[in-house]
Structure formats: structure tokens, C-alpha cells
PyMOL Python script that loads the backbone (N, CA, C, O; Angstrom):
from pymol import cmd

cmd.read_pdbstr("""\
ATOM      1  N   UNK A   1      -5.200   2.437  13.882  1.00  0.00           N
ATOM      2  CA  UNK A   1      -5.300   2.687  12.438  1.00  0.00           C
ATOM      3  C   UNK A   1      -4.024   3.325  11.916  1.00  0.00           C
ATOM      4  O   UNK A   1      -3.447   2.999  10.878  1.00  0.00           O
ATOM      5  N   UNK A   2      -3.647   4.304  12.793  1.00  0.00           N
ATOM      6  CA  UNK A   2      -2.235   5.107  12.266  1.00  0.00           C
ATOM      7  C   UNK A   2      -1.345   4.340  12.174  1.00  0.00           C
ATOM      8  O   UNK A   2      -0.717   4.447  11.121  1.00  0.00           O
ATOM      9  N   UNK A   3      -0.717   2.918  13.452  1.00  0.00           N
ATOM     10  CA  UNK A   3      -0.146   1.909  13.356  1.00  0.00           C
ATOM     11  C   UNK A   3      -0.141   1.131  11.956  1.00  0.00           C
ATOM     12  O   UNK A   3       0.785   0.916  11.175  1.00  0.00           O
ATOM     13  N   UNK A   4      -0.795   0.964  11.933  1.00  0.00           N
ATOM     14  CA  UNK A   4      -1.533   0.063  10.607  1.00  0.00           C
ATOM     15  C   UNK A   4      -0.548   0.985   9.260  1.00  0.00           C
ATOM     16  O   UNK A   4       0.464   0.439   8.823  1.00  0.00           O
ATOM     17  N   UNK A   5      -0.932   2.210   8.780  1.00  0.00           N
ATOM     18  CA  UNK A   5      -0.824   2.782   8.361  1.00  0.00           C
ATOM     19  C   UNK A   5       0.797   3.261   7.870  1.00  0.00           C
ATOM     20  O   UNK A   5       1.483   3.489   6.874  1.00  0.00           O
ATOM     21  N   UNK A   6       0.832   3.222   9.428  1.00  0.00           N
ATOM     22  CA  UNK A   6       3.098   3.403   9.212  1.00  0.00           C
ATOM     23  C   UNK A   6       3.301   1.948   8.992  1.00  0.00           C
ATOM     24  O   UNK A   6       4.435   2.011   8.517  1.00  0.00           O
ATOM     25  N   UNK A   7       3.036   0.788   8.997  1.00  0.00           N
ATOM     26  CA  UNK A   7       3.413  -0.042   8.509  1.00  0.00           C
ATOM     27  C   UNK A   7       3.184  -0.690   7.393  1.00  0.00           C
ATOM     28  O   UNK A   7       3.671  -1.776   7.079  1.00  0.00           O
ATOM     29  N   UNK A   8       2.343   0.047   6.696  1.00  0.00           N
ATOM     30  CA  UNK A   8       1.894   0.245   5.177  1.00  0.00           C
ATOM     31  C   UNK A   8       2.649   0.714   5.183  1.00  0.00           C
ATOM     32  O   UNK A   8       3.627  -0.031   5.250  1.00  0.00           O
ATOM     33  N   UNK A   9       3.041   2.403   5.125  1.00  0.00           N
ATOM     34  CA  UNK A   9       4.128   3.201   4.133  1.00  0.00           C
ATOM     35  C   UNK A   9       5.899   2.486   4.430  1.00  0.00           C
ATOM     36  O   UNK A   9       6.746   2.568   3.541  1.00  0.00           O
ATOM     37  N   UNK A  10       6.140   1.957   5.520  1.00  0.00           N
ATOM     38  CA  UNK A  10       7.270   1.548   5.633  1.00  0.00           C
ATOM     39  C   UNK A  10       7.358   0.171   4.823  1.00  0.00           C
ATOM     40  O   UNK A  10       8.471  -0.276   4.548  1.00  0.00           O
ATOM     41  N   UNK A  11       6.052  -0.589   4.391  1.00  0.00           N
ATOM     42  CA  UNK A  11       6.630  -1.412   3.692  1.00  0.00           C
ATOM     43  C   UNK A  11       7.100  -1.292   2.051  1.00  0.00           C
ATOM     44  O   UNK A  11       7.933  -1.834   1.325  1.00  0.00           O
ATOM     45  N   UNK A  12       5.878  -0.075   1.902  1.00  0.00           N
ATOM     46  CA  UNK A  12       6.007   0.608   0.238  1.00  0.00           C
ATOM     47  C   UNK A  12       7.054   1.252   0.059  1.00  0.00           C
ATOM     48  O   UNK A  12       7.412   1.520  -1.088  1.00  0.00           O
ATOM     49  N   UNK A  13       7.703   1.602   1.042  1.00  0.00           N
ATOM     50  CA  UNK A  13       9.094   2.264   1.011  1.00  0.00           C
ATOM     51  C   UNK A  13      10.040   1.974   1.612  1.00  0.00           C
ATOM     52  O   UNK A  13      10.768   2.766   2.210  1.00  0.00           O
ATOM     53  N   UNK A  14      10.220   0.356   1.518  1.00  0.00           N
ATOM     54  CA  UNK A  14      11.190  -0.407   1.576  1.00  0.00           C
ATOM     55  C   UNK A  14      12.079  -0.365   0.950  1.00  0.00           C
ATOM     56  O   UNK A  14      11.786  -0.113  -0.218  1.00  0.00           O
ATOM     57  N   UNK A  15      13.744  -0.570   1.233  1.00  0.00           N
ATOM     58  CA  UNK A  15      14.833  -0.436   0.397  1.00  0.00           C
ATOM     59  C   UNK A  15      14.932  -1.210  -0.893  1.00  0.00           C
ATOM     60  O   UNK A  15      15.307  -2.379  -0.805  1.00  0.00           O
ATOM     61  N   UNK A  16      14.545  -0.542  -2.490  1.00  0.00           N
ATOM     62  CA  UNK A  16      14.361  -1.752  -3.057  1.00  0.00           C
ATOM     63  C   UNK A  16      15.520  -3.043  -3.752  1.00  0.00           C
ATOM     64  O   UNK A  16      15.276  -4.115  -4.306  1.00  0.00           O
ATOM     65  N   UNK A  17      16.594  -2.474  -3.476  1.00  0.00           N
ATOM     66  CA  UNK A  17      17.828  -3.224  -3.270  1.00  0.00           C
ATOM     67  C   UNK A  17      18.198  -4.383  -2.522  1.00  0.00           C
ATOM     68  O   UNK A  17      19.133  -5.168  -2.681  1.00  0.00           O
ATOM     69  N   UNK A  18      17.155  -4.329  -1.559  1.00  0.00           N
ATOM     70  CA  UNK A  18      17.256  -5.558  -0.296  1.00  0.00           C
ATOM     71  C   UNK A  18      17.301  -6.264  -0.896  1.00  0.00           C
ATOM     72  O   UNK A  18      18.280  -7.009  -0.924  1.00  0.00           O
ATOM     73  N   UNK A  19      15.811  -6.464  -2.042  1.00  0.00           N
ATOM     74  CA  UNK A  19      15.797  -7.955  -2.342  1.00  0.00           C
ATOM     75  C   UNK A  19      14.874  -7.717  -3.516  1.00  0.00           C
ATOM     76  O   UNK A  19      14.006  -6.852  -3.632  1.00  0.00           O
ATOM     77  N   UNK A  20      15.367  -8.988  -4.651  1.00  0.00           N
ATOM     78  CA  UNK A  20      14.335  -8.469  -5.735  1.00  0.00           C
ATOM     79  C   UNK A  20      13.374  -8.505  -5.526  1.00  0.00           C
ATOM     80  O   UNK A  20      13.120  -9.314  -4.634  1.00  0.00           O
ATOM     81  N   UNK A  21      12.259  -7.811  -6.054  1.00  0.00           N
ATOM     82  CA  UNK A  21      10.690  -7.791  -6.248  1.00  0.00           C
ATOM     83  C   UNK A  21      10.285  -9.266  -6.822  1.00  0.00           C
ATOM     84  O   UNK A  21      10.850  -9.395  -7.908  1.00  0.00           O
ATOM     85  N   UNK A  22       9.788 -10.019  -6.614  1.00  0.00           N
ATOM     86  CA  UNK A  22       8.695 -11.220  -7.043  1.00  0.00           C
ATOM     87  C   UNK A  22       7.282 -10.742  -7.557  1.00  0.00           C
ATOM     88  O   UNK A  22       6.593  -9.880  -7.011  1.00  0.00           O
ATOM     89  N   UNK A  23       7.009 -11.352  -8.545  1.00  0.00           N
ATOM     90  CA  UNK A  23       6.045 -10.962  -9.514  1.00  0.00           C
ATOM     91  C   UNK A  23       4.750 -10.993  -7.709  1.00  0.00           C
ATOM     92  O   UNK A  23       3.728 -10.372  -8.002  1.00  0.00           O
ATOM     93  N   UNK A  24       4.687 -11.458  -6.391  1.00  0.00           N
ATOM     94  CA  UNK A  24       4.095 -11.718  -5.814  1.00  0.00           C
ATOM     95  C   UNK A  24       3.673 -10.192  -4.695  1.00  0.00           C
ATOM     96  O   UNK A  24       2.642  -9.653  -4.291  1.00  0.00           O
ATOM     97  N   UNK A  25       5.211  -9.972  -4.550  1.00  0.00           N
ATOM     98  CA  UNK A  25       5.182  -8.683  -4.400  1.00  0.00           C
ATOM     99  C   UNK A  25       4.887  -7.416  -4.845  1.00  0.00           C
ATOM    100  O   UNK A  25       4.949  -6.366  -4.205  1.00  0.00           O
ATOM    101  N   UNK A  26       4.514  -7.616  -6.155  1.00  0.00           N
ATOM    102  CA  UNK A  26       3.908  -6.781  -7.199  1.00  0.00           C
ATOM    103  C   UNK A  26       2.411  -6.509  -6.628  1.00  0.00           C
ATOM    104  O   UNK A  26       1.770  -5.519  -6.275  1.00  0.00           O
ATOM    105  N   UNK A  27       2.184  -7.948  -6.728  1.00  0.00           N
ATOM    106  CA  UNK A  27       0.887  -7.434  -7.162  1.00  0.00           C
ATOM    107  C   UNK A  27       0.283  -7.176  -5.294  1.00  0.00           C
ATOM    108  O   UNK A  27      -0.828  -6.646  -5.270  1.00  0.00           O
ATOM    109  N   UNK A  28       0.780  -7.433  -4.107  1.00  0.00           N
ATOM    110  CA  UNK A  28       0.663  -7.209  -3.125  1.00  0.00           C
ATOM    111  C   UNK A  28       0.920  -5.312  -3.582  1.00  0.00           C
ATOM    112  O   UNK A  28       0.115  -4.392  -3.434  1.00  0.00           O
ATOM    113  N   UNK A  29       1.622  -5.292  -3.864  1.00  0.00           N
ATOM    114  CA  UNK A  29       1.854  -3.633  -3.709  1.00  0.00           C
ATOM    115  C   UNK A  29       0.567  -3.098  -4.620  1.00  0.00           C
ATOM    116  O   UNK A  29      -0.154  -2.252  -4.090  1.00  0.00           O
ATOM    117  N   UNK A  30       0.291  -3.483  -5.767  1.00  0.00           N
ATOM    118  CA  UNK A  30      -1.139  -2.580  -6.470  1.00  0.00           C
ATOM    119  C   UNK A  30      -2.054  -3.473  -5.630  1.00  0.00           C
ATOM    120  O   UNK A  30      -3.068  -3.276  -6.301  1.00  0.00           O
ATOM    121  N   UNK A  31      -2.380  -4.141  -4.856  1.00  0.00           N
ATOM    122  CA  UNK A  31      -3.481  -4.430  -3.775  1.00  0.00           C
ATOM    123  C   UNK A  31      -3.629  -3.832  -3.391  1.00  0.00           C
ATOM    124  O   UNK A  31      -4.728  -3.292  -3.527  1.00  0.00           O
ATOM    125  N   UNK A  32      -2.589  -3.278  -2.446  1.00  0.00           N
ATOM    126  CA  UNK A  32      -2.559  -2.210  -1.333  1.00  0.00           C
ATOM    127  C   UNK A  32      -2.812  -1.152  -1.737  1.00  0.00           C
ATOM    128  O   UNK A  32      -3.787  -0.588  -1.242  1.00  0.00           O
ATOM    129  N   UNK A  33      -1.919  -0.369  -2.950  1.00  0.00           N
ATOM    130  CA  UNK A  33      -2.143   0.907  -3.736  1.00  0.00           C
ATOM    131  C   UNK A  33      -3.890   0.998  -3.764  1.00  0.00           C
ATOM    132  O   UNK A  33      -4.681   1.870  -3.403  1.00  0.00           O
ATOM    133  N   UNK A  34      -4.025  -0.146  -4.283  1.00  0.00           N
ATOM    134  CA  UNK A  34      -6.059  -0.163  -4.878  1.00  0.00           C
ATOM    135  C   UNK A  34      -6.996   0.038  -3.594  1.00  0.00           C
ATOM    136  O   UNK A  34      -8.025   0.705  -3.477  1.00  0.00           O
ATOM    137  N   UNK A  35      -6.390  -0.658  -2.783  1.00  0.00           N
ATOM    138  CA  UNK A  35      -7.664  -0.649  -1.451  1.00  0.00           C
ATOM    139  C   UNK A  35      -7.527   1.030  -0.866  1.00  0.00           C
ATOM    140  O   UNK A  35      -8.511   1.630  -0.434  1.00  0.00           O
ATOM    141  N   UNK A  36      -5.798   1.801  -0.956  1.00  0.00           N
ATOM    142  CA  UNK A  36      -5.689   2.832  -0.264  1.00  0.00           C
ATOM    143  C   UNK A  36      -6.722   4.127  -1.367  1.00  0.00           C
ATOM    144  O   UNK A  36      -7.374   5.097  -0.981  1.00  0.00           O
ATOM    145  N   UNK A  37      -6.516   3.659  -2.638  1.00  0.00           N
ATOM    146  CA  UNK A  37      -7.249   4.954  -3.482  1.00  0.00           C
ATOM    147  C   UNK A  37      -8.579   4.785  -3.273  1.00  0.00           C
ATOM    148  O   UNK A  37      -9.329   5.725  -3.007  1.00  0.00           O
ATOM    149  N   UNK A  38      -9.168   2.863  -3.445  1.00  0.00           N
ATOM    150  CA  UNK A  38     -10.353   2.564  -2.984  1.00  0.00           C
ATOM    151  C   UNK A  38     -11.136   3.263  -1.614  1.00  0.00           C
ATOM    152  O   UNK A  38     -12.361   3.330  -1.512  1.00  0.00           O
ATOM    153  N   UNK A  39     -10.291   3.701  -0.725  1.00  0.00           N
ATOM    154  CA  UNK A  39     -10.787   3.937   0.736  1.00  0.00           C
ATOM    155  C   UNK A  39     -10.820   5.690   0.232  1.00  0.00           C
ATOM    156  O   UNK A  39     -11.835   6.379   0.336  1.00  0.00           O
ATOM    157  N   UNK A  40      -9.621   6.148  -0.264  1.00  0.00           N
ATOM    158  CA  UNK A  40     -10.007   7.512  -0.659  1.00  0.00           C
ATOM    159  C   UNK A  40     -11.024   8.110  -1.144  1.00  0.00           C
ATOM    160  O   UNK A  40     -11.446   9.178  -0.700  1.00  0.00           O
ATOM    161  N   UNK A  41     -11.742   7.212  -2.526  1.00  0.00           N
ATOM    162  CA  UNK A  41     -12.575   7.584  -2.937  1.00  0.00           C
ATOM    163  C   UNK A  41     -13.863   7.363  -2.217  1.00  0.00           C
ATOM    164  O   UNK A  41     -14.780   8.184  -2.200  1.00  0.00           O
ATOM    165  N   UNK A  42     -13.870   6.495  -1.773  1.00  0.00           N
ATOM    166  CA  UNK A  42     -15.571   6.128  -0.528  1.00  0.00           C
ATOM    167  C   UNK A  42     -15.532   6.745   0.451  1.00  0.00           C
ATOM    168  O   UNK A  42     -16.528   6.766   1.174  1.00  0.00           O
ATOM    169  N   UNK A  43     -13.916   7.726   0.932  1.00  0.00           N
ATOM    170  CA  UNK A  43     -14.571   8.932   2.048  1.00  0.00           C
ATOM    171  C   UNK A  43     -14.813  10.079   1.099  1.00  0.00           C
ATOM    172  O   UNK A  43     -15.657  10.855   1.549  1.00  0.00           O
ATOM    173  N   UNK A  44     -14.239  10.484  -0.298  1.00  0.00           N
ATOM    174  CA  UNK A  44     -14.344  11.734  -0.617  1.00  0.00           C
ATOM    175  C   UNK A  44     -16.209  11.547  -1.240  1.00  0.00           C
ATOM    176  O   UNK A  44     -16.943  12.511  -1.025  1.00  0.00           O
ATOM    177  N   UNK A  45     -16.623  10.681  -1.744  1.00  0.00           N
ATOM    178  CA  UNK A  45     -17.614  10.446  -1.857  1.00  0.00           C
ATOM    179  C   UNK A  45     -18.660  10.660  -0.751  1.00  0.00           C
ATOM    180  O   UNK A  45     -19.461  11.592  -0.822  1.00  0.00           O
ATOM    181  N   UNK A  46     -18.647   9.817   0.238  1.00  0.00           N
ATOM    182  CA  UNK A  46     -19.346  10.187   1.788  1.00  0.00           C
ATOM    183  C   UNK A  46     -19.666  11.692   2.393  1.00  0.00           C
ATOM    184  O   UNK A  46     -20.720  12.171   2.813  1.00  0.00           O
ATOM    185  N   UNK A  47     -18.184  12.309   2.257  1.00  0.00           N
ATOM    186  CA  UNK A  47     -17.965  13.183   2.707  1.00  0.00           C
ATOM    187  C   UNK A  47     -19.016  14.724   2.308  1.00  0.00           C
ATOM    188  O   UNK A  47     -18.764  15.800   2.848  1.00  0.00           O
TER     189      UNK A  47
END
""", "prot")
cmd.dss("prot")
cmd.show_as("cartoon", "prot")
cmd.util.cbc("prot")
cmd.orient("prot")
């Protein structure tokens, strides 16, 4: 899971100079953003 995880933040904090953003990459990034707040809120909820 932690694996998983560093390779989430290393991709969100990718150099953004490399290469332009594509409207595709966008919305991959608020996917990811959504599922990570999504998972936040269903443990703080649980919890």
C-alpha cells in the first residue's frame, strides 16, 4: 500500500516542466486527488 502510495505522490509531484499537462492528465490528477479525499473521508467517518 505504502508502495502504491510513493508512487502516487511521485507522480503528483512530477517536474512540471518535463512536459506539458494534457487536458488527460488533468483530469487523471483530480481522479486521483478525489479517490485520495474520497478514502479520507470513509476512514474519518468509520473511525
Amino acid at each position: 500500500m505504502s508502495q502504491n502510495m510513493n508512487s502516487i505522490w511521485n507522480y503528483l509531484n512530477r517536474d512540471p516542466h518535463q512536459e506539458d499537462p494534457t487536458p488527460l492528465d488533468l483530469w487523471v490528477d483530480g481522479a486521483v486527488l478525489g479517490l485520495l479525499i474520497a478514502a479520507a473521508i470513509l476512514i474519518w467517518a468509520l473511525a
